[in-house]
C-alpha atoms as one frame of an Amber mdcrd trajectory, in Angstrom:
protein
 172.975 232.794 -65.040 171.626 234.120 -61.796 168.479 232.823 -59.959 165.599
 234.690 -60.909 165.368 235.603 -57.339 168.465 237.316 -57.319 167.647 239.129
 -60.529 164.686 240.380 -59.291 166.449 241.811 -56.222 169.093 243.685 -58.519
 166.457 244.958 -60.230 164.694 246.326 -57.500 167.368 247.422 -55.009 168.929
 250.565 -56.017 172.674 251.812 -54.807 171.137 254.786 -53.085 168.791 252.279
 -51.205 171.971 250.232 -49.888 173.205 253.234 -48.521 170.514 253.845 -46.334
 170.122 250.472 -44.982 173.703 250.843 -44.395 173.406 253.711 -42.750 170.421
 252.706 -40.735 171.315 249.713 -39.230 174.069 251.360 -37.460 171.925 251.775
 -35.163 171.655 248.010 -34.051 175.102 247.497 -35.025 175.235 249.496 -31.894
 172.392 247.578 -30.082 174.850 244.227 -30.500 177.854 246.611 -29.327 176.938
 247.532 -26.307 175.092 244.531 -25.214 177.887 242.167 -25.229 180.951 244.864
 -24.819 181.028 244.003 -21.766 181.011 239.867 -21.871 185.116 239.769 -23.094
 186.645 241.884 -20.234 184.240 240.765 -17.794 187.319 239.541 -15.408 189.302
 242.375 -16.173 186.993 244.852 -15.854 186.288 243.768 -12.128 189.799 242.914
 -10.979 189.334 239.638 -11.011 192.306 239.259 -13.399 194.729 241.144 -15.548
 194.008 239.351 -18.704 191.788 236.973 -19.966 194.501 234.670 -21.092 197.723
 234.383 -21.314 200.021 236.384 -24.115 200.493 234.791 -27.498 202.881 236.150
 -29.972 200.307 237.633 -31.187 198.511 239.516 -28.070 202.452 240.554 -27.345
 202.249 242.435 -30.630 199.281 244.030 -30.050 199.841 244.844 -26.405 202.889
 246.253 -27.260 201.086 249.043 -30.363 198.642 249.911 -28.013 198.515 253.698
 -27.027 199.709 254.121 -23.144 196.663 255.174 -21.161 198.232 256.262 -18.130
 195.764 258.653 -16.627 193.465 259.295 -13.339 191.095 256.391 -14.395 191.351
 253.355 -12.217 192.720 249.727 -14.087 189.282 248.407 -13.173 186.324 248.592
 -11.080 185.449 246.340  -8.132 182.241 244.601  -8.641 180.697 241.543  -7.322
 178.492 239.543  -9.573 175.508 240.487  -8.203 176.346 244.163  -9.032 177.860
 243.263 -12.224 174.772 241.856 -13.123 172.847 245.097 -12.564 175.736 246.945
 -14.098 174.434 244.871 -17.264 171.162 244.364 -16.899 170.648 248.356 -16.386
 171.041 248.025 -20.314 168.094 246.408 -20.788 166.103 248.977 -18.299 166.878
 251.713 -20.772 165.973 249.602 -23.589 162.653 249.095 -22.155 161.988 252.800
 -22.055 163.529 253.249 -25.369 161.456 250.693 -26.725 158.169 251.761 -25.274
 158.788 255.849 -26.254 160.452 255.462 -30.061 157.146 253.697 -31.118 154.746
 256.925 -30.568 157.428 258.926 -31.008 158.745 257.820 -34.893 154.641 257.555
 -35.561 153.804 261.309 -34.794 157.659 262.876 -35.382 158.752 260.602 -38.149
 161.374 257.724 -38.288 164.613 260.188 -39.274 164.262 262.542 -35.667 163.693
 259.135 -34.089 167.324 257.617 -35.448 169.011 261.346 -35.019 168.030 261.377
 -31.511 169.092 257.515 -31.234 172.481 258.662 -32.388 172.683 261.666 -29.643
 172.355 258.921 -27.152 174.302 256.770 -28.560 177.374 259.176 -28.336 176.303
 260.265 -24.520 176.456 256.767 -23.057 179.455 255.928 -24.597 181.394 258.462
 -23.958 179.898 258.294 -20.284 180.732 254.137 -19.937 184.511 254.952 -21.386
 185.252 257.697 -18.511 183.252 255.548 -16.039 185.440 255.640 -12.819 182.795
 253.483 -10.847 179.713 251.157 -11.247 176.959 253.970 -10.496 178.587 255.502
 -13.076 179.103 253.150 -15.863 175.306 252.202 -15.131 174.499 255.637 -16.375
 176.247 254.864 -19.301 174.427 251.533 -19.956 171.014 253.203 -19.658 171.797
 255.730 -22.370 173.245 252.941 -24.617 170.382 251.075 -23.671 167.609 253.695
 -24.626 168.953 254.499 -28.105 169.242 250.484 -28.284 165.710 249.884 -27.585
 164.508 252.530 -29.401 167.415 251.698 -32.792 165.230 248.187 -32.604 161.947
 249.961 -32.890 162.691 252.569 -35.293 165.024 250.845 -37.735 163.132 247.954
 -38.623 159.808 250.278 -39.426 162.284 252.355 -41.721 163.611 249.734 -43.431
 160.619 247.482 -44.015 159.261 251.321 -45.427 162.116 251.821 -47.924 162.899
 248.386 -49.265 160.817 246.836 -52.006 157.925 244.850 -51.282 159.033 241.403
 -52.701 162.285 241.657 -50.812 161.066 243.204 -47.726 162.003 239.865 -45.784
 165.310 240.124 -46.695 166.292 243.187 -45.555 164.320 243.343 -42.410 166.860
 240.268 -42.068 169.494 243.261 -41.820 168.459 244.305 -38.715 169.473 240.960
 -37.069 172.691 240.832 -39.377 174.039 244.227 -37.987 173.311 243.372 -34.706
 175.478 239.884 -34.829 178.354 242.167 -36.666 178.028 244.556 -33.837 178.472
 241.998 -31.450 180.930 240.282 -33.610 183.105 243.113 -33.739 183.028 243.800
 -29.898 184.151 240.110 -29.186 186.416 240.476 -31.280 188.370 243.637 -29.458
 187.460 242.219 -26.261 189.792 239.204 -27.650 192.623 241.573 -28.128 191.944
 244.288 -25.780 190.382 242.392 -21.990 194.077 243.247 -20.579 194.902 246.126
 -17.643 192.943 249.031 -18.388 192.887 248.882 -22.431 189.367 247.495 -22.209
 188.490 251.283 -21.884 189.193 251.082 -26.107 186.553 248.868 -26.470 184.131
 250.981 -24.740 185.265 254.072 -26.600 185.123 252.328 -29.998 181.477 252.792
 -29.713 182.023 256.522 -29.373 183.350 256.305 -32.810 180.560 254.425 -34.439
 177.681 256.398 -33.065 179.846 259.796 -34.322 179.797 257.748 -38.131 175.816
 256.624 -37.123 175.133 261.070 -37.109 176.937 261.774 -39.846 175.414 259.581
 -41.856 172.218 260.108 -41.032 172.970 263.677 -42.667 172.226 261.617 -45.541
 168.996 259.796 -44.963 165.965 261.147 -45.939 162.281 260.720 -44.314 160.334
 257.313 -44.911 158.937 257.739 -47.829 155.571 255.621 -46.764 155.054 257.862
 -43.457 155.406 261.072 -45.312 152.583 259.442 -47.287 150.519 259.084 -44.130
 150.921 262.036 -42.735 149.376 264.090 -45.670 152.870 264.497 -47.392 151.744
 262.980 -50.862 154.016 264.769 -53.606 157.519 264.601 -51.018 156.838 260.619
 -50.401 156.449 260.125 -54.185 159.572 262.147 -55.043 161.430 260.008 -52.303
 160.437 256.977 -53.395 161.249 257.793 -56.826 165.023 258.495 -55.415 165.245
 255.684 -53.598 164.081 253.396 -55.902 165.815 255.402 -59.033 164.712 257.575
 -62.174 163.422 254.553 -64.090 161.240 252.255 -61.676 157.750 252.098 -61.643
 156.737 252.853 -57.938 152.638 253.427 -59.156 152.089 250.341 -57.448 153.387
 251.108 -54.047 151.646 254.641 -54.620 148.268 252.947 -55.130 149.228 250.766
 -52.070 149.883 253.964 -49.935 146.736 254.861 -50.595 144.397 252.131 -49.930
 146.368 251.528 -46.396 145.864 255.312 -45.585 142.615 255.929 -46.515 141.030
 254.127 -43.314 143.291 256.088 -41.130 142.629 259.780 -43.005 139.087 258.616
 -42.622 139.166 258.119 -38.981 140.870 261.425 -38.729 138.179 263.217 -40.351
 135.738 261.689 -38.029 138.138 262.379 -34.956 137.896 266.201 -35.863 133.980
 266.207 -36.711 133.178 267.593 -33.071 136.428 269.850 -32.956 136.033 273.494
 -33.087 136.098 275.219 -36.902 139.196 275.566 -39.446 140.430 279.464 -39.011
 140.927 280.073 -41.953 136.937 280.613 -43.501 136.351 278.524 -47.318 139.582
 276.265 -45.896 138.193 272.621 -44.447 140.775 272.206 -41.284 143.805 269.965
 -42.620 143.574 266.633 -41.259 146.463 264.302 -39.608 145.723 260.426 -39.545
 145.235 258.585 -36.518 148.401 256.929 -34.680 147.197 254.751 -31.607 149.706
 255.042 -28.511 151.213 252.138 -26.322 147.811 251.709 -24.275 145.264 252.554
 -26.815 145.783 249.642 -29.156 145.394 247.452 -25.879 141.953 248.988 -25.412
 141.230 247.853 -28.622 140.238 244.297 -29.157 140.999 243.967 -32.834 144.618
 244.376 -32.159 144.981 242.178 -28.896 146.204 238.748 -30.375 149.207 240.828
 -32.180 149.868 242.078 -28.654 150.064 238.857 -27.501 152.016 237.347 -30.380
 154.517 239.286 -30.718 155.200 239.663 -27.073 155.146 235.370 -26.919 157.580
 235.634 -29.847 160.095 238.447 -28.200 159.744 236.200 -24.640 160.548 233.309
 -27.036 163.490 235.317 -28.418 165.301 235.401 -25.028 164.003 233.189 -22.732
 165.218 230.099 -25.250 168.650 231.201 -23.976 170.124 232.822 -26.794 171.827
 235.959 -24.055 173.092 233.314 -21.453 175.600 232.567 -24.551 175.972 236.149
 -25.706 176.576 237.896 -22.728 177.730 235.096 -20.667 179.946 233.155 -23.275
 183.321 233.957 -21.649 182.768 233.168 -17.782 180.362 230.641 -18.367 182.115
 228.325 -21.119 185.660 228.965 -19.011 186.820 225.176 -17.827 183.993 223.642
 -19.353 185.696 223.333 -23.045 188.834 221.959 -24.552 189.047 225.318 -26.359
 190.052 229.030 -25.127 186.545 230.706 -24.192 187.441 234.001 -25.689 187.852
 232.382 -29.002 184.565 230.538 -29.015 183.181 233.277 -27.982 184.086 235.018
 -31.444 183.604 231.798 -33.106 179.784 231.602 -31.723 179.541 235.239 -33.091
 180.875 234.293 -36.726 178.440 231.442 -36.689 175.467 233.519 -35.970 176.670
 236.170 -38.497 177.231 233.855 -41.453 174.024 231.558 -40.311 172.060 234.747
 -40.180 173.290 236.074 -43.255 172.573 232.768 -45.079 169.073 232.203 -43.891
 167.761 235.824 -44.274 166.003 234.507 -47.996 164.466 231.688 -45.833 161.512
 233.806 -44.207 160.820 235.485 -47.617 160.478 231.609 -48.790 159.194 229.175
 -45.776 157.158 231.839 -44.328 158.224 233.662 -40.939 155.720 230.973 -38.500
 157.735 227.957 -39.781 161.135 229.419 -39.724 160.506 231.038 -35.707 159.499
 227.022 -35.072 162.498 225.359 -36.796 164.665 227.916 -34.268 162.741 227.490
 -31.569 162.598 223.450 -31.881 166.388 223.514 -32.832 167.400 225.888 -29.740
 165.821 223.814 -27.581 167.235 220.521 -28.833 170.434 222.339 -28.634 169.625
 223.113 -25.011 168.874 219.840 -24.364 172.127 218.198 -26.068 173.965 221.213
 -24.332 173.240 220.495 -20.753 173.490 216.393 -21.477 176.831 217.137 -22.050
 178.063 219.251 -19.187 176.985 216.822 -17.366 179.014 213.917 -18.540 181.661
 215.819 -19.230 181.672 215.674 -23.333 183.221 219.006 -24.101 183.973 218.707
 -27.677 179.705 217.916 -27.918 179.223 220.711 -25.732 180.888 222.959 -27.943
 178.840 222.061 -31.429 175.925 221.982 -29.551 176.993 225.917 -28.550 177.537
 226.331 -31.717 174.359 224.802 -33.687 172.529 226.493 -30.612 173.383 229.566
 -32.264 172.955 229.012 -35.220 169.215 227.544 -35.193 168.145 231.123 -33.536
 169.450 232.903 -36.951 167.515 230.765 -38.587 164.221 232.315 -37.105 164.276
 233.702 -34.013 166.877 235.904 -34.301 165.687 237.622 -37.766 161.690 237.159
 -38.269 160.102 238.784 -34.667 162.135 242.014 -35.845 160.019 242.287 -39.239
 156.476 240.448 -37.898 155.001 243.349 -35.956 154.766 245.129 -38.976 153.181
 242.988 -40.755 150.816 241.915 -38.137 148.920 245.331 -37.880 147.939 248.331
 -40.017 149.849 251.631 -40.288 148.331 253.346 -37.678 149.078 250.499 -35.027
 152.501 249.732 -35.925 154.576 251.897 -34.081 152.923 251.129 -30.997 152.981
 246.855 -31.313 156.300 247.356 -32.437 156.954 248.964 -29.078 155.355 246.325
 -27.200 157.171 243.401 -29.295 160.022 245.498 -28.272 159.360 246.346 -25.030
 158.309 242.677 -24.568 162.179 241.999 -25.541 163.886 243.862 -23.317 161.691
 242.667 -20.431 162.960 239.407 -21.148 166.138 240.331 -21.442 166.714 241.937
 -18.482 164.921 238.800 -16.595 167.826 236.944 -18.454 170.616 239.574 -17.675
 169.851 239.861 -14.389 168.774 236.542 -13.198 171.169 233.675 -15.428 174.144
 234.011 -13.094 172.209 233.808  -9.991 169.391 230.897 -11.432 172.484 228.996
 -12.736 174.422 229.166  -9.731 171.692 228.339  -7.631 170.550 225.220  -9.807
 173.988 223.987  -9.766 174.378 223.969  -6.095 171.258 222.222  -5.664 171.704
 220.000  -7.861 175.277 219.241  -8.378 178.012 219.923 -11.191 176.927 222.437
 -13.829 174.467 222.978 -17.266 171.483 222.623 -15.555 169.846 225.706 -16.461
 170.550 224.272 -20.076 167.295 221.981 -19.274 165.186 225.336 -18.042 165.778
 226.590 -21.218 165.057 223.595 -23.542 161.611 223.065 -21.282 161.039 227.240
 -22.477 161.509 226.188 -26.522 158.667 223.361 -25.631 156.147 226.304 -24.173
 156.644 228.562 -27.259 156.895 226.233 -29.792 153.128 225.432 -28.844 152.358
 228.815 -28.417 153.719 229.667 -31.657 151.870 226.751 -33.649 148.458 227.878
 -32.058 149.069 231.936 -31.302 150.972 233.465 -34.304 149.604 233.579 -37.962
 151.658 233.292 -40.682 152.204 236.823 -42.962 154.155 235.435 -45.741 152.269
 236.260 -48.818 149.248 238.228 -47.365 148.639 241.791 -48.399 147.576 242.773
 -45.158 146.432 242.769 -41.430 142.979 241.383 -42.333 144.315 238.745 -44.667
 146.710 237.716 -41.941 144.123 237.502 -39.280 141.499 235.721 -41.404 143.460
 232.623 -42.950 143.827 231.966 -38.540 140.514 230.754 -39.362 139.299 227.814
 -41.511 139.993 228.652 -45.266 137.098 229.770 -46.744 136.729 228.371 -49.896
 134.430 225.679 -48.686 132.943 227.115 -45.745 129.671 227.601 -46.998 128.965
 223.918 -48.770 130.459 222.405 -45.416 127.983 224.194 -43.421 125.152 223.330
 -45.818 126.556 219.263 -45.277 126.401 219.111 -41.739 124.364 220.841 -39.261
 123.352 223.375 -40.674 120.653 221.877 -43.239 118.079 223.697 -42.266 119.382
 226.877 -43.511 117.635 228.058 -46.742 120.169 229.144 -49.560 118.768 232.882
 -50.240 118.911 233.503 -46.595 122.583 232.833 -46.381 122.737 234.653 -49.899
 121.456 237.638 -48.058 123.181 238.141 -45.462 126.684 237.615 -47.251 125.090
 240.193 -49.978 123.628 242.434 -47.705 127.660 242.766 -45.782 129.469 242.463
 -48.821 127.243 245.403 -50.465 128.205 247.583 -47.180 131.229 247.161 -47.865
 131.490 247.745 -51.670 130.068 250.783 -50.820 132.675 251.751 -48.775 135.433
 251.167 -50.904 133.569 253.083 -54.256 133.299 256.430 -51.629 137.280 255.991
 -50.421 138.318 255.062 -54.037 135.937 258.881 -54.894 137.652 260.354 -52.100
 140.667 260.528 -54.425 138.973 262.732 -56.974 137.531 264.701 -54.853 138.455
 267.858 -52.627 135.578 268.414 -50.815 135.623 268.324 -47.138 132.195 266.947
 -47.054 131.927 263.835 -49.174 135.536 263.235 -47.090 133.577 263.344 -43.876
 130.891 261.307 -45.317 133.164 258.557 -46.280 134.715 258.668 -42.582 131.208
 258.095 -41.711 130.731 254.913 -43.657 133.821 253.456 -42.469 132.309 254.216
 -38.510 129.111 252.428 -39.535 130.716 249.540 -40.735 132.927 249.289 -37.745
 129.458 249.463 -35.785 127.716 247.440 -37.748 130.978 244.654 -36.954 129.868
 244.976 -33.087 126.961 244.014 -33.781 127.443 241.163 -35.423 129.859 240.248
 -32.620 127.126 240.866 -29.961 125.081 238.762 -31.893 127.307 236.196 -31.978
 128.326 236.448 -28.397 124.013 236.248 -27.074 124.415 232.697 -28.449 122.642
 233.295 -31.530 121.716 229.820 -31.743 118.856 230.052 -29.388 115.359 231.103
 -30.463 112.986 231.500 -27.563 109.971 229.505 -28.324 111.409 226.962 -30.808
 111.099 223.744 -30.740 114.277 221.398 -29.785 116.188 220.950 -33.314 114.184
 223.649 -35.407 116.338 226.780 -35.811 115.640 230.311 -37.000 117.212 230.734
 -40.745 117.484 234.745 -39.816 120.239 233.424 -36.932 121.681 230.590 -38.383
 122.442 232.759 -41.204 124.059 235.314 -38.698 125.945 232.664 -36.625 127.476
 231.578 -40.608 128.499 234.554 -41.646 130.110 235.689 -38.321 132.140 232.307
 -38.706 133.323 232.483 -41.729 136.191 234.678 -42.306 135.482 237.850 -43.590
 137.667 237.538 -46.997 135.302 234.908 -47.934 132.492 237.010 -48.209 133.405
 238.881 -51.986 134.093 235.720 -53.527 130.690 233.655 -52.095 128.292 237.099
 -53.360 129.400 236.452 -56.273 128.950 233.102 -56.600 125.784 233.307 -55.018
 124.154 236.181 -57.024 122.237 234.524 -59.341 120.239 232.945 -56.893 119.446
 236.096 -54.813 115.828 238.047 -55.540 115.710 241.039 -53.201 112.073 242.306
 -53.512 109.948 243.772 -50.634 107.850 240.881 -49.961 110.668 238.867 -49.066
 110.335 239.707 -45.593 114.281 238.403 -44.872 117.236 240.104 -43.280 117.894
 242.798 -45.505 119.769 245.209 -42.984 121.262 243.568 -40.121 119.581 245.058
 -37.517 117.713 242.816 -35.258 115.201 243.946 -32.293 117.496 241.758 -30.098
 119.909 244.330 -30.473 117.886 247.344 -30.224 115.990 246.235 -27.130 119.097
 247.186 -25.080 120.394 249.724 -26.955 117.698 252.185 -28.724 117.475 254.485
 -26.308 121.025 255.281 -26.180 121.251 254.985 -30.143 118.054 257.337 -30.749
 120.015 259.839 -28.228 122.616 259.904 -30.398 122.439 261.880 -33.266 125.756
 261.115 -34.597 124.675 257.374 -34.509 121.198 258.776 -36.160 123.520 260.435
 -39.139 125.318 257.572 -39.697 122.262 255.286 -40.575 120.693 257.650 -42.612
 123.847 258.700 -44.585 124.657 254.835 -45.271 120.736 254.891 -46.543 121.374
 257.531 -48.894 124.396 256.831 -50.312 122.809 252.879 -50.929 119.745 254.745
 -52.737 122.169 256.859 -54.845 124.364 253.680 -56.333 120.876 252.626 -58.188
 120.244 250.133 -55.103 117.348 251.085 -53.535 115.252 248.070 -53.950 117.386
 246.229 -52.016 116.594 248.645 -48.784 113.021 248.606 -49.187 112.690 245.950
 -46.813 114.224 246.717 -43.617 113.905 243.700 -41.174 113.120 243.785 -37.358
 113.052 240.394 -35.644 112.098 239.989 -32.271 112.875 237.092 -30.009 109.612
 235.136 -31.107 110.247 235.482 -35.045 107.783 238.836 -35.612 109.190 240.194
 -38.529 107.864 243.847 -39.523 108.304 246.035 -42.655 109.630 250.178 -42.822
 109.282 251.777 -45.576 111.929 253.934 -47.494 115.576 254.534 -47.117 115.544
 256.190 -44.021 116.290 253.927 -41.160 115.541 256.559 -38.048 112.187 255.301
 -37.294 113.678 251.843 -37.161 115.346 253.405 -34.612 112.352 255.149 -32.985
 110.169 251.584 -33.288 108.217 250.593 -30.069 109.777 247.892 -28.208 107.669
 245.004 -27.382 107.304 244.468 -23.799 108.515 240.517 -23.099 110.228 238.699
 -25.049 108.609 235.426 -27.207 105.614 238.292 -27.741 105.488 238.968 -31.848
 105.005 242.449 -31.781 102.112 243.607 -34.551 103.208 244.701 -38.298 101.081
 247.839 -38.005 103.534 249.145 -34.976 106.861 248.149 -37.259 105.081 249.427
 -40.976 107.570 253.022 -40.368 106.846 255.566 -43.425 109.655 258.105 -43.706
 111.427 260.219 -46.232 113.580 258.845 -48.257 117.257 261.588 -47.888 119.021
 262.900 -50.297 123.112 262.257 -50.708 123.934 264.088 -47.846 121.094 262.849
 -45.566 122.857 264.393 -42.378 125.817 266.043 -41.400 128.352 264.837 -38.332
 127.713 266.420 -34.851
């Protein structure tokens, strides 16, 4: 009987979807190509030799059914190694730009253009590379190979992770590191049989003939189903899905999922168009796109800076273990070293890494993606280490299993998991864009390693004597990122989003609050800390009833009011993370070891992580009484905050709106008692009372001219009418 892994999977994976991830993944089949085409016929290529090895029976045979190519192309083309380490390197230069472009590109055009356009380039660069004459011109070549590489490895993942069911989305965004080691497979293969006179022209035009099978298949492919979705395509994403995933599968749940990841982004798009001019069409509210950050924007952005820099450490990781020293460097550098023809490890080493990746593509789906990326990194670097040990003493037979389990520790992690991680470390409207910096991060490092092995490994081995010691540079890398991946990268297995991922980087939460209660933080009284986690967690309920409305309702109004939530809550976030960063801890005028509960309570709750907060309102409910003589922070606003900033907040009417509309809405869910204490605290503990829903004459409250001064009730005690719904519109 099968596992009930594997029955799942049949169950889920339909024959239609097979063909698509078939046909997608042609386009890193393509990526492995072209970057190690040129490894096998390296010696031929330059006229350093007329074969790479001398004739077996075999090679006779085939050398003898090959077609005659007797034309005006030269046998080879001169090169030195420094320009036959640009000629390769150039690869990864187009890559890069690839990379950085597909990422916008598939977010605002879709993911099928993307690989169509992929494909076009594809055929241009090989076709160019097979007629290539000289280096300048094969260069060209590599750069459009390399662009429709970079941006295959940017594109095809997203697609893939966007088609294939969520339980085995591990798995196949495995594929994409599969076809790329049967890419290169297949190219070290030909280069076995074909690195003689000028035949290694066939191995350059083979790729012609996959990218021509890469278009015509993409005939076939239809639009991802989950950015149709998010770009206000609804009913087509639904019927795709349904297609893909066949006539009888439930796909409500991955609806519904669709849904609560877009709704942020349609909201933000709302709010985006609130100051644009009017819809032309009069009765018609203007139709709406969601919001796709570019390549620069998301590094503006805070919240997604530690995926920047984890998934750039991870694609850094990728290459500069030394995984491309042995893919594009096999043949020349192995030559002499081992008891065994080069060209034939060489395919060996690519068999390895297609079976071990293969094999091991359940294990992120099952380990988690953080520990399998440190079991590769820790066994590439041991690898390393055995590696250059034994170049050095001259143990060739150990030199070539350590080659060997080299390889096949980076399909264990590194080569598989950063393909699949970006996307899982970001929402929907950041994706395309991290995924072009994981990607452009990549090809950076490849091209470091393209261009600079030969000339670091030479150098390093006539400083230093004999040969392998750049083996050492690379096992000294896997020690850097191993670190950097215990302490940098979160783990994604199992969590249902960005926020989830983000949040267990902190201490779980489940006893957060007692331990804080058992230690320092005595002093803090149990309704305070009850409040403020209420008083957050009931913004945010809010929130989620208006988006969860949003779906049964079509007017353009309540849909701009709900994009105006969601921009309080982000501002209401700052704050807390202003707070926070003032040193919150320190009350003017206290005595040494008293504390203020009002900031204690704020430091706690901007500690904890902020899934902790539904399950700790609940449990602290019962002990909550929210009536207006409490005189406790009811609305996180504190005078602290608006000492610096009401002038530019009461100038902003938008800001204005926002308050007042979160007021409203909080009065019409029945919870109006809960806002009839709106708390100012100054820096010497003056608390002060406004009246109502309304929070604009919080806004409009006199300041108090040095702080320590308690500023007098009568000056806070604000009387102002209570809005309706709809207590404002957006400017």
């Amino acid at each position: 009987m099968a596992p009930s892994g594997l029955r799942q999977c049949m169950h889920d994976v339909s024959p239609y979807l097979l063909l698509l991830i078939c046909v997608s993944t042609l386009g890193p089949l393509q990526f492995g190509f072209h970057l190690a085409e040129l490894n096998a016929p390296q010696d031929v290529l330059t006229c350093r030799k007329k074969s790479i090895q001398a004739k077996t029976t075999m090679l006779k045979w085939v050398h003898s059914k090959s077609p005659d190519t007797e034309s005006w192309l030269p046998d080879c083309i001169p090169m030195t190694d420094a320009v036959f380490a640009t000629v390769s390197s150039i690869f990864t230069v187009g890559g890069l730009i690839g990379a950085l472009c597909a990422g916008p590109f598939s977010s605002k055009r879709g993911r099928l253009p993307a690989m169509r356009l992929t494909a076009v380039f594809y055929i241009i660069g090989a076709v160019i590379e097979t007629l290539a004459g000289n280096a300048p011109v094969l260069s060209i070549g590599r750069f459009f190979t390399g662009a429709a590489a970079g941006a295959s490895t940017v594109i095809v993942p997203l697609y893939i992770s966007e088609i294939a069911p969520p339980k085995e989305r591990g798995l196949f965004g495995a594929m994409t590191q599969v076809s790329i080691n049967v890419g290169i497979l297949g190219v070290q293969t030909l280069g076995y049989f074909l690195s003689y006179g000028k035949q290694w022209r066939w191995i350059l035009a083979a790729g012609v003939i996959v990218s021509l099978a890469q278009a015509s298949g993409l005939l076939l492919v239809p639009e991802s189903p989950a950015w149709l979705a998010a770009n206000g395509d609804a009913p087509k994403a639904r019927r795709t899905l349904q297609r893909i995933r066949g006539k009888d599968f439930d796909i409500k749940e991955e609806v519904e999922a669709w849904d609560a990841d877009n709704a942020v982004a349609e909201a933000e798009g709302l709010l985006a168009q609130s100051d644009a001019t009017p819809p032309t069409s009069p009765g018609l509210p203007k139709k709406t796109s969601p919001v796709h950050l570019g390549f620069f924007e998301v590094v503006k952005e805070p919240l997604y800076r530690p995926a920047i820099a984890a998934v750039v450490g991870i694609m850094f990781a990728q290459q500069l273990c030394g995984i491309n020293s042995i893919i594009m460097y096999s043949v020349s550098l192995l030559t002499d070293l081992l008891p065994v023809s080069s060209a034939l490890l060489t395919i060996l080493i690519s068999v390895v890494n297609l079976i071990t990746t293969a094999a091991c593509s359940p294990l992120p789906d099952k380990l988690g993606r953080k520990r399998c990326i440190l079991i590769s990194i820790i066994g590439q670097g041991t690898s390393s280490l055995i590696l250059a040990l034994s170049i050095k003493f001259g143990v060739k037979i150990l030199s070539a299993v350590s080659v060997v389990s080299f390889v096949a520790f980076f399909a264990v992690g590194l080569g598989p998991v950063p393909f699949i991680l970006a996307s899982e470390l970001v929402g929907q409207e950041a994706v395309g864009a991290i995924q072009s910096w994981s990607l452009g991060a990549n090809y950076v490092a490849t091209f470091l390693v393209a261009q600079f092995f030969p000339i670091v490994n030479n150098f390093l081995n006539q400083l230093l004597g004999g040969a392998g010691w750049v083996y050492f540079l690379f096992a000294g890398f896997a020690l850097l990122f191993a670190l950097f991946v215990s302490v940098k990268v979160p783990e994604t297995l199992g969590k249902k989003d960005a926020d989830e991922v983000w949040a267990l980087k902190h201490p779980p939460a489940s006893d957060g609050l007692f331990q804080l209660q058992n230690t320092s933080f005595d002093a803090i009284n149990n309704v305070d800390l009850a409040t403020l986690l209420l008083t957050v967690d009931l913004y945010r309920r809010i929130a989620n009833d208006l988006l969860k409305a949003r779906h049964a309702s079509t007017s353009h109004d309540h849909a701009a009011n709900i994009a105006a939530v969601e921009q309080l809550l982000g501002r209401l976030d700052e704050l807390l993370l202003d707070l926070f960063r003032a040193d919150v801890m320190e009350v003017s005028g206290s005595q040494p070891g008293s504390h203020d509960p009002t900031k204690l309570g704020v430091f706690c709750l901007f500690s904890l992580p902020k899934i902790a907060l539904d399950s700790m309102a609940e449990m602290l409910l019962p002990k909550v009484t929210c009536d207006a003589g409490d005189g406790q922070l009811i609305v996180v606003l504190l005078r602290e905050f608006l000492d610096e900033r009401v002038d530019a907040i009461a100038g902003d009417e938008q800001a204005v709106v926002l308050l007042n509309l979160l007021a409203g809405e909080v009065a019409e869910h029945g919870l109006g008692a809960a806002l009839d204490v709106c708390v100012v605290v100054d820096a010497g503990g003056a608390v002060g009372r406004c009246r109502g829903h309304s929070l604009d004459g919080l806004l409009h409250a006199p300041r108090h001219v040095e702080r320590g001064v308690g500023v007098d009730h009568e000056d806070l005690d604000i009387s102002t009418e209570k809005p309706g719904r709809h207590g404002g519109s957006l400017a």
